[in-house]
PDB file of N, CA, C and O in Angstrom, chain B, residues numbered from 101:
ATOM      1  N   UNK B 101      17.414 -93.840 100.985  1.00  0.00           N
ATOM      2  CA  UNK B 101      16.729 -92.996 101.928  1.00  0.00           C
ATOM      3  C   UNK B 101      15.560 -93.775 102.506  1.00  0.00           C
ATOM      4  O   UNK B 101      14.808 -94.448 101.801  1.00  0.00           O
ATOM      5  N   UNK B 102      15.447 -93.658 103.783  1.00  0.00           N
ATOM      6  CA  UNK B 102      14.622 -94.243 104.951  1.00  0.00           C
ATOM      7  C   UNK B 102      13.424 -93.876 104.909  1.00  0.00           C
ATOM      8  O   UNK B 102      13.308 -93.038 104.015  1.00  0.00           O
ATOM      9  N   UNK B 103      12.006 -94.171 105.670  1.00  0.00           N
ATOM     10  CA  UNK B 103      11.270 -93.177 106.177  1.00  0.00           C
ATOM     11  C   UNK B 103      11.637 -92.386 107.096  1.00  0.00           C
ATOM     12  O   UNK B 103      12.720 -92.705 107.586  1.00  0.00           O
ATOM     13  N   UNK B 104      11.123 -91.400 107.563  1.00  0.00           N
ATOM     14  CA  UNK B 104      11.219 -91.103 108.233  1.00  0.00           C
ATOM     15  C   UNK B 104      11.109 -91.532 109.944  1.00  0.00           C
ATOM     16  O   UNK B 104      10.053 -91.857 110.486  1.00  0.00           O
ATOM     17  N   UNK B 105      12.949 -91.420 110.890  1.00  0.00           N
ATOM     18  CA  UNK B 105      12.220 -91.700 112.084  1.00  0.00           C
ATOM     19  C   UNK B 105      13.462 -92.247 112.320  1.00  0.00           C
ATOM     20  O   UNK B 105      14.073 -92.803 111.407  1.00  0.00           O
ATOM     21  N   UNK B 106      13.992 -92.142 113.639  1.00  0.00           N
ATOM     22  CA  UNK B 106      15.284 -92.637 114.380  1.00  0.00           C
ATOM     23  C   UNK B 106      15.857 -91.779 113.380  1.00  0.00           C
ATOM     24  O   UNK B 106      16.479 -92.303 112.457  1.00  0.00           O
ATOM     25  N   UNK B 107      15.706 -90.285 113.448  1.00  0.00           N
ATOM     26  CA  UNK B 107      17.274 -89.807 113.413  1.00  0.00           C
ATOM     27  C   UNK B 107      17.298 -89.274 111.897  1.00  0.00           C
ATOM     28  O   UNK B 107      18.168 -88.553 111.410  1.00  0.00           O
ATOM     29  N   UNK B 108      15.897 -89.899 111.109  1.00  0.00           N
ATOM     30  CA  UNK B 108      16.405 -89.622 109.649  1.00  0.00           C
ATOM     31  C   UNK B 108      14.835 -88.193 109.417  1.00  0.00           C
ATOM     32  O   UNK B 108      13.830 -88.018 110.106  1.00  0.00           O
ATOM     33  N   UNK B 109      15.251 -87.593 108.370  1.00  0.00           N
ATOM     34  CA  UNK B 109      13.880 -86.081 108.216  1.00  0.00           C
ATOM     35  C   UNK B 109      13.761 -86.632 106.853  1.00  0.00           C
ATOM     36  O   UNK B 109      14.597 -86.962 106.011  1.00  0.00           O
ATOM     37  N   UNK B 110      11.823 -86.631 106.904  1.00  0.00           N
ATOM     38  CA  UNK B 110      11.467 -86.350 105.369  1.00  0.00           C
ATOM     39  C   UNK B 110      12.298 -85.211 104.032  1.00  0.00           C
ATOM     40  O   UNK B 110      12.843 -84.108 104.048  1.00  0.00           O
ATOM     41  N   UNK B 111      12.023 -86.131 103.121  1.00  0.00           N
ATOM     42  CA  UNK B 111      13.021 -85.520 101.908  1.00  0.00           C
ATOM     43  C   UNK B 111      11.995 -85.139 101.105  1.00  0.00           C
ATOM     44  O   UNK B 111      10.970 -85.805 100.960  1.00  0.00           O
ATOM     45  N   UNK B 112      12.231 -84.052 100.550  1.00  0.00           N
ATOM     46  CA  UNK B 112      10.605 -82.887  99.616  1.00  0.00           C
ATOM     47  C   UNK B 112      11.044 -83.966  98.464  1.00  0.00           C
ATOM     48  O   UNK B 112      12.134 -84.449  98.159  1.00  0.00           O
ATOM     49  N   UNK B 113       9.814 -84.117  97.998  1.00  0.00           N
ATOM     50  CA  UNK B 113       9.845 -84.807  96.629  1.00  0.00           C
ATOM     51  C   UNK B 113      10.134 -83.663  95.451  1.00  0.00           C
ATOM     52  O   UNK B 113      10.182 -84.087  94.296  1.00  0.00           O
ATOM     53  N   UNK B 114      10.281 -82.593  95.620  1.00  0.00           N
ATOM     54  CA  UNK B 114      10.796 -82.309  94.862  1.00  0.00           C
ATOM     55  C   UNK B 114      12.497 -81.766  94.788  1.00  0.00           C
ATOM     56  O   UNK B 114      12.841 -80.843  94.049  1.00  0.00           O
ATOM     57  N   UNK B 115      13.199 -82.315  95.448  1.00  0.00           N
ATOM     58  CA  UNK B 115      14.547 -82.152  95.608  1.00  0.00           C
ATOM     59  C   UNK B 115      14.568 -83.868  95.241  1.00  0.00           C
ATOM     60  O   UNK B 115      15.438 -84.140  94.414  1.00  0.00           O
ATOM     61  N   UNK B 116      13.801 -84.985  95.695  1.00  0.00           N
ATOM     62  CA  UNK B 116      14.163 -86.287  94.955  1.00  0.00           C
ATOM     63  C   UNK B 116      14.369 -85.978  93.560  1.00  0.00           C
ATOM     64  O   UNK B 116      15.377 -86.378  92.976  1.00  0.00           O
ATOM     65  N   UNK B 117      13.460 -85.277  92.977  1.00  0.00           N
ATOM     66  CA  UNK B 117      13.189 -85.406  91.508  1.00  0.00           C
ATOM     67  C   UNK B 117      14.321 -84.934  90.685  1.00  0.00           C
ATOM     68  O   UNK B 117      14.441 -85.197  89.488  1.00  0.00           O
ATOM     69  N   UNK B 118      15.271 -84.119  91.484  1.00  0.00           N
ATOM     70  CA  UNK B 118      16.446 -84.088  90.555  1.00  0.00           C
ATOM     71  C   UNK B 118      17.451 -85.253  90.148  1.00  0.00           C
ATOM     72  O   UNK B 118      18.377 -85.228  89.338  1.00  0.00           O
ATOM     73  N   UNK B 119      16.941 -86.370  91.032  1.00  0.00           N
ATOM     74  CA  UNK B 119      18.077 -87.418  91.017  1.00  0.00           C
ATOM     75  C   UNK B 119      17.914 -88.370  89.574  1.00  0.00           C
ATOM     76  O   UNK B 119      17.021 -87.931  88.849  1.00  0.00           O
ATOM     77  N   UNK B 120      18.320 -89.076  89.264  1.00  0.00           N
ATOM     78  CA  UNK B 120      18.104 -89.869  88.201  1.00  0.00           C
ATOM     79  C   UNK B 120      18.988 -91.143  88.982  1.00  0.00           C
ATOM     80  O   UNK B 120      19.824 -90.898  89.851  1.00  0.00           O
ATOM     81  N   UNK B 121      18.572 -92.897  88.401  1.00  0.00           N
ATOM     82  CA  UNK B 121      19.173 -93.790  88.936  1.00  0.00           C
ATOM     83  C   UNK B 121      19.935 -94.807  87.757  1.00  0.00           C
ATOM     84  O   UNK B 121      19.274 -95.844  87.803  1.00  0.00           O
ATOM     85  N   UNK B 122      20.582 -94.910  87.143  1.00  0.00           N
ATOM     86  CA  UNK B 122      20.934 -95.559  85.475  1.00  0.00           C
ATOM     87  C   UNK B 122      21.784 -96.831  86.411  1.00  0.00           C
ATOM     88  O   UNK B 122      22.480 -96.739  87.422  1.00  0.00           O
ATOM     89  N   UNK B 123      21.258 -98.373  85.328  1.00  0.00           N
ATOM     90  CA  UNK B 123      21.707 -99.391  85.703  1.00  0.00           C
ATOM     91  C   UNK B 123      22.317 -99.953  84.355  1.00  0.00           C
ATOM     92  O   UNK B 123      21.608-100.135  83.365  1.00  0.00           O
ATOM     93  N   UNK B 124      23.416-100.166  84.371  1.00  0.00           N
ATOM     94  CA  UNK B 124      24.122-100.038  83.254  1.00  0.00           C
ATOM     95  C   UNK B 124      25.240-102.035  83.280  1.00  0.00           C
ATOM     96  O   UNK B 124      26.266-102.175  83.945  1.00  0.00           O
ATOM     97  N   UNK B 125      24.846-102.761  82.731  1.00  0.00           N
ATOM     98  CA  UNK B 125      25.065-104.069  82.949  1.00  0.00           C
ATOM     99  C   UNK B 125      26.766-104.137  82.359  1.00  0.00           C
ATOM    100  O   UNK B 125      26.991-103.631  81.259  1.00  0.00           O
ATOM    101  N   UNK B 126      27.655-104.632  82.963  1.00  0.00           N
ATOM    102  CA  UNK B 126      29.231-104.686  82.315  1.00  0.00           C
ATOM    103  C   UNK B 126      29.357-105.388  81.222  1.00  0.00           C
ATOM    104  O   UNK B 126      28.861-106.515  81.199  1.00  0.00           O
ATOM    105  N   UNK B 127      30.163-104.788  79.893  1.00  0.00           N
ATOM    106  CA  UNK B 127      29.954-105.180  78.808  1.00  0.00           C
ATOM    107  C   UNK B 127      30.238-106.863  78.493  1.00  0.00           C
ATOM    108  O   UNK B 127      31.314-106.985  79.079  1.00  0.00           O
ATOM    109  N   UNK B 128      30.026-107.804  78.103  1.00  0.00           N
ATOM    110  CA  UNK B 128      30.260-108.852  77.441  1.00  0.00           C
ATOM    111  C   UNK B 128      31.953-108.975  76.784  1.00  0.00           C
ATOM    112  O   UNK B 128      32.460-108.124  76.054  1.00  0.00           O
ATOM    113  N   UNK B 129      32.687-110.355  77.296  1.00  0.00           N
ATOM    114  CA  UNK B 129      34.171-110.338  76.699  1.00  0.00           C
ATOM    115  C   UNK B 129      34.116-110.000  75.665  1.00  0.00           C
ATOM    116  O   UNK B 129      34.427-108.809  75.667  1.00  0.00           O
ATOM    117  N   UNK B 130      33.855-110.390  74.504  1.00  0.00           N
ATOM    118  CA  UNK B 130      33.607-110.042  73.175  1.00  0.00           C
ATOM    119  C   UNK B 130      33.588-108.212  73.031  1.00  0.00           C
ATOM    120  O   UNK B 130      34.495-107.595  72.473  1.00  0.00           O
ATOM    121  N   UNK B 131      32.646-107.704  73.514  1.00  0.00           N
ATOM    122  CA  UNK B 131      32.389-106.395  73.315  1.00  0.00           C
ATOM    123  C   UNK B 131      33.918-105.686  73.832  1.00  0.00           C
ATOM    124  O   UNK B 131      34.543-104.968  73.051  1.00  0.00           O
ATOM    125  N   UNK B 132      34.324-105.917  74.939  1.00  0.00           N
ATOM    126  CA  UNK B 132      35.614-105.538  75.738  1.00  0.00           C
ATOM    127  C   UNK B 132      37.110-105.741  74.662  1.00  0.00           C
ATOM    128  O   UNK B 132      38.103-105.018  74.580  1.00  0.00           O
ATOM    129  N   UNK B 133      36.809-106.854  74.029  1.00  0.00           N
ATOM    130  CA  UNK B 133      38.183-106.822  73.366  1.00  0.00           C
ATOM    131  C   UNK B 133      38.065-105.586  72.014  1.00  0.00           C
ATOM    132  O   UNK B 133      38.905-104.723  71.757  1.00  0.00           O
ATOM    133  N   UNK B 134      36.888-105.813  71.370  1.00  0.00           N
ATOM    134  CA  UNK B 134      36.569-105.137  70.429  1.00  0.00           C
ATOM    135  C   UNK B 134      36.785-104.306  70.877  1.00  0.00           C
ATOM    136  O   UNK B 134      37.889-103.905  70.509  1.00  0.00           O
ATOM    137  N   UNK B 135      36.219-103.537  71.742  1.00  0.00           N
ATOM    138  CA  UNK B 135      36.234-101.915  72.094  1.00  0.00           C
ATOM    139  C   UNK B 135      38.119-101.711  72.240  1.00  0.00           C
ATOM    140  O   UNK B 135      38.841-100.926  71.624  1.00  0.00           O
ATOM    141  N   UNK B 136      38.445-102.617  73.159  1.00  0.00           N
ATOM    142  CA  UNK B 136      40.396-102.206  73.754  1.00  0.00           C
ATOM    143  C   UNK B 136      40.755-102.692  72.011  1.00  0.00           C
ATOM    144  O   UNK B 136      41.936-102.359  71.915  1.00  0.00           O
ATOM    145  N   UNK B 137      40.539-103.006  71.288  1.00  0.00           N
ATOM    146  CA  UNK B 137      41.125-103.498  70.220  1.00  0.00           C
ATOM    147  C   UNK B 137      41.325-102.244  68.912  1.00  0.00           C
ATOM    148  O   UNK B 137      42.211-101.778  68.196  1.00  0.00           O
ATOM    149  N   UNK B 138      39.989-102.109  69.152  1.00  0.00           N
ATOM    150  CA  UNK B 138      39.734-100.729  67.954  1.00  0.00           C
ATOM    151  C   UNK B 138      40.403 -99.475  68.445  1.00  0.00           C
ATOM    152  O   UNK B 138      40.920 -98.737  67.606  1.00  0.00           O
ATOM    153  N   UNK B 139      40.455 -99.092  70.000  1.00  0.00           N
ATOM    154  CA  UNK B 139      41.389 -98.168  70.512  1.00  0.00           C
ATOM    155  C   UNK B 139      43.009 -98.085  70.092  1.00  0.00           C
ATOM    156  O   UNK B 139      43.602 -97.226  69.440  1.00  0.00           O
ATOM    157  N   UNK B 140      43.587 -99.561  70.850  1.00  0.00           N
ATOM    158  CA  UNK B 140      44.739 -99.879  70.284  1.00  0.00           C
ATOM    159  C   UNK B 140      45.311 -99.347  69.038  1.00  0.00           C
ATOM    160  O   UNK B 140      46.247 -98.564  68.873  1.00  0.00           O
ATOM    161  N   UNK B 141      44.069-100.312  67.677  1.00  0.00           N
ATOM    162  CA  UNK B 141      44.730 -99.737  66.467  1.00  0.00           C
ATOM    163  C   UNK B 141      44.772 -98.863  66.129  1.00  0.00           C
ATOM    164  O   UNK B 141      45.798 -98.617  65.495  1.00  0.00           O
ATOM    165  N   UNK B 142      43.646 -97.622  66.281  1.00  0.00           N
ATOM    166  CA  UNK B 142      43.893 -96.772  66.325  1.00  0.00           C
ATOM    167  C   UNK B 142      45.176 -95.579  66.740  1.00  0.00           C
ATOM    168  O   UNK B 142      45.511 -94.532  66.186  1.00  0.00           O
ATOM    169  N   UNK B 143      45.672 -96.273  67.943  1.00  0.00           N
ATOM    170  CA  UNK B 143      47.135 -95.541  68.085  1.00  0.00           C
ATOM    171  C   UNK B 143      48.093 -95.743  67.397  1.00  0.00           C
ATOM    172  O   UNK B 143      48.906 -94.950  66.923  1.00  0.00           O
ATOM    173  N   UNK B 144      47.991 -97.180  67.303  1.00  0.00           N
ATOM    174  CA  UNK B 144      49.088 -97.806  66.051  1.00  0.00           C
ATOM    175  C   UNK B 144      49.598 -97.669  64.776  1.00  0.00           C
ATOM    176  O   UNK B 144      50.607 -98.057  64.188  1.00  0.00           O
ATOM    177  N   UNK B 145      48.533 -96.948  64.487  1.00  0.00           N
ATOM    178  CA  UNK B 145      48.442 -96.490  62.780  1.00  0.00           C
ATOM    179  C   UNK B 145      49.689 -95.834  62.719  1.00  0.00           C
ATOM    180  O   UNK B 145      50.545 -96.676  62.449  1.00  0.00           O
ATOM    181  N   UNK B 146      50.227 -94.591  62.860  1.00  0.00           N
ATOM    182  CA  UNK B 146      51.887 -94.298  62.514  1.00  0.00           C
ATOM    183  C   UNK B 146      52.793 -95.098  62.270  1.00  0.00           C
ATOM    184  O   UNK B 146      53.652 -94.926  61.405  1.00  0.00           O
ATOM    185  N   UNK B 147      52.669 -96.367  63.243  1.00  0.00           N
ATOM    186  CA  UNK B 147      53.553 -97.182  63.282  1.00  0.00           C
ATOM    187  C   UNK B 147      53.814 -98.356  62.232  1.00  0.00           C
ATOM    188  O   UNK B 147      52.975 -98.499  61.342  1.00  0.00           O
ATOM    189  N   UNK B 148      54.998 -99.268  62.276  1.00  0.00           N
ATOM    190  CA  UNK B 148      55.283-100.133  61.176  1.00  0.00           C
ATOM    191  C   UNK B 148      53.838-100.864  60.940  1.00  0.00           C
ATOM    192  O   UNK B 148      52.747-100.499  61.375  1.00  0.00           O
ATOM    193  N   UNK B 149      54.167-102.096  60.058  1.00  0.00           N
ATOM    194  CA  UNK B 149      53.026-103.151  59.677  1.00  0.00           C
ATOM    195  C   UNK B 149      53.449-104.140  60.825  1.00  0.00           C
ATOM    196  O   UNK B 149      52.631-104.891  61.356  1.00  0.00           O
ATOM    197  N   UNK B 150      54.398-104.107  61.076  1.00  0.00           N
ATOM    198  CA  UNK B 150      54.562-105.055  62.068  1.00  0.00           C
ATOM    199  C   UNK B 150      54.473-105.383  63.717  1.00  0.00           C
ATOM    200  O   UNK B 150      54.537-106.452  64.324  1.00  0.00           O
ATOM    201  N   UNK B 151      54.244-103.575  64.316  1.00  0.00           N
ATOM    202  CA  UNK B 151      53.327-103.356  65.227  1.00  0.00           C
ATOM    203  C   UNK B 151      52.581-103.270  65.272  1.00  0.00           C
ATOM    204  O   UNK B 151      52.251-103.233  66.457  1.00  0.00           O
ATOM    205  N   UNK B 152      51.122-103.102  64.104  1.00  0.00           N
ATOM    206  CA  UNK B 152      49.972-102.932  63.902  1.00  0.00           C
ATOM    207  C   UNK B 152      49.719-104.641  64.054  1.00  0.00           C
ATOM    208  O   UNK B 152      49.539-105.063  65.197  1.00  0.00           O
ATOM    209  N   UNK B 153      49.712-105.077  63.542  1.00  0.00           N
ATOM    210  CA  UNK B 153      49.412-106.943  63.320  1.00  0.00           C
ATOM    211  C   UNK B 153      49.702-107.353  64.789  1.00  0.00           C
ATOM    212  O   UNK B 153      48.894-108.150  65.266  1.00  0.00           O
ATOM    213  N   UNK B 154      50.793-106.913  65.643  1.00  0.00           N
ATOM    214  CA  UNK B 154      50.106-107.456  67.188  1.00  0.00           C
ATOM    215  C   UNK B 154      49.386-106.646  68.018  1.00  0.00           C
ATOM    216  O   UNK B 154      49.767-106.763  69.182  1.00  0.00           O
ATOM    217  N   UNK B 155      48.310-105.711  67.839  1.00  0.00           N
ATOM    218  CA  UNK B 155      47.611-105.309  68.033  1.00  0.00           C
ATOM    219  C   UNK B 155      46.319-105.827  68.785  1.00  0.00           C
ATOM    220  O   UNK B 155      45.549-105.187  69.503  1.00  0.00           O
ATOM    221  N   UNK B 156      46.286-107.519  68.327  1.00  0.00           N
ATOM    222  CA  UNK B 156      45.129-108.456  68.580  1.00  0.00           C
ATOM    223  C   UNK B 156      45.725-109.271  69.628  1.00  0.00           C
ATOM    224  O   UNK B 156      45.054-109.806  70.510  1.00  0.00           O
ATOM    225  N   UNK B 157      46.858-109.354  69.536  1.00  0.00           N
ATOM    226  CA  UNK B 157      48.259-110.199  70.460  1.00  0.00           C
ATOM    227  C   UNK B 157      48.140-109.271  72.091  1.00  0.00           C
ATOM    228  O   UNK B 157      48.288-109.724  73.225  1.00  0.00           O
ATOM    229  N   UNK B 158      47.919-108.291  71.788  1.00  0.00           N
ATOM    230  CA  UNK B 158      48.653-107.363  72.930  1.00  0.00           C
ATOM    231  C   UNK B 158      47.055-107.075  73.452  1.00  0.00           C
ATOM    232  O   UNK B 158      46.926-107.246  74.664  1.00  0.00           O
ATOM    233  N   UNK B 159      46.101-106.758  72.896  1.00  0.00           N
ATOM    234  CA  UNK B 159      44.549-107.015  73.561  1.00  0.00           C
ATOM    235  C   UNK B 159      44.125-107.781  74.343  1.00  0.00           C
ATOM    236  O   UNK B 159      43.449-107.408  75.301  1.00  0.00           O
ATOM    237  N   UNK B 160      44.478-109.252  74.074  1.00  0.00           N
ATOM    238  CA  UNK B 160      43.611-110.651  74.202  1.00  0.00           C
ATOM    239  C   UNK B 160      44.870-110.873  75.685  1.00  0.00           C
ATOM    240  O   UNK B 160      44.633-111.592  76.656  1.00  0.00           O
ATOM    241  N   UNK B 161      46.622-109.767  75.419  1.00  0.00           N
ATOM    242  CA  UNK B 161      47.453-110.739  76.543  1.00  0.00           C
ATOM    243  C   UNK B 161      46.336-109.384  77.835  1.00  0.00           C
ATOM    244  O   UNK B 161      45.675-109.752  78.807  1.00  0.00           O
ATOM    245  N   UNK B 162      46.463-108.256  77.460  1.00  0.00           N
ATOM    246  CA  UNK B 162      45.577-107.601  78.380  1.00  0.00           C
ATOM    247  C   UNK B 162      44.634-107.382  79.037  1.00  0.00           C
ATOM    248  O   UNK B 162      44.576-106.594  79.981  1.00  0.00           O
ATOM    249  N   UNK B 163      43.256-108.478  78.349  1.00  0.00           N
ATOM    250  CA  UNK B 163      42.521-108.642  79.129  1.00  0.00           C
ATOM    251  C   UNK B 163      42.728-110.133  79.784  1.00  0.00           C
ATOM    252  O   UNK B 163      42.047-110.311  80.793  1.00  0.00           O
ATOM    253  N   UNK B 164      43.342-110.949  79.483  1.00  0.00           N
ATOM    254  CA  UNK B 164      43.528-112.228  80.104  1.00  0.00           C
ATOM    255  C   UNK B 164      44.522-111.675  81.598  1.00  0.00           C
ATOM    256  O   UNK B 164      44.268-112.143  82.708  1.00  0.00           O
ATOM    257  N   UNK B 165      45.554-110.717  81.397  1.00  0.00           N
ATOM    258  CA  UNK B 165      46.124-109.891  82.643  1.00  0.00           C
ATOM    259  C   UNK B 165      45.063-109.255  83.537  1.00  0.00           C
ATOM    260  O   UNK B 165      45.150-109.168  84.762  1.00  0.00           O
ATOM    261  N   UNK B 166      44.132-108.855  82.846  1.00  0.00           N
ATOM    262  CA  UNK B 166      42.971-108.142  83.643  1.00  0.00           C
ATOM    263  C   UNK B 166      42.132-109.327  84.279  1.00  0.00           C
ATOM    264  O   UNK B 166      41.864-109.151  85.468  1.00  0.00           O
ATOM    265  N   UNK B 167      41.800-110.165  83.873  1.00  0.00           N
ATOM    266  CA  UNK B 167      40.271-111.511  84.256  1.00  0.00           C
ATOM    267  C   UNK B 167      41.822-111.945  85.606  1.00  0.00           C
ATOM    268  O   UNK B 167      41.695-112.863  86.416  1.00  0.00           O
TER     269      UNK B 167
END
């Protein structure tokens, strides 16, 4: 929001004050696999021992598909 002028109207400071502005930095590779990793196993659990163990396989091919 502008000052006011060409077209734009003062804004009440108190209708600003409802806004809030959050800057939130994108997580670190490390943090990203961990997080898709712990999800993963989590679904996996029903399943054999032998779909659980590529669990770390199928993370690392997904974010390298993602970068």
């Amino acid at each position: 929001m502008g000052k006011p002028g060409g077209g734009r109207n003062d804004v009440d400071p108190r209708f600003i004050s409802l806004f809030s502005v959050f800057n939130m930095t994108f997580p670190a590779e490390e943090s990203l696999y961990q997080i898709y990793n712990s999800i993963l196993a989590g679904h996996v659990q029903p399943f054999e021992k032998d779909i659980q163990d590529l669990v770390p396989a199928i993370t690392k091919m997904t974010m390298e598909f993602y970068r």
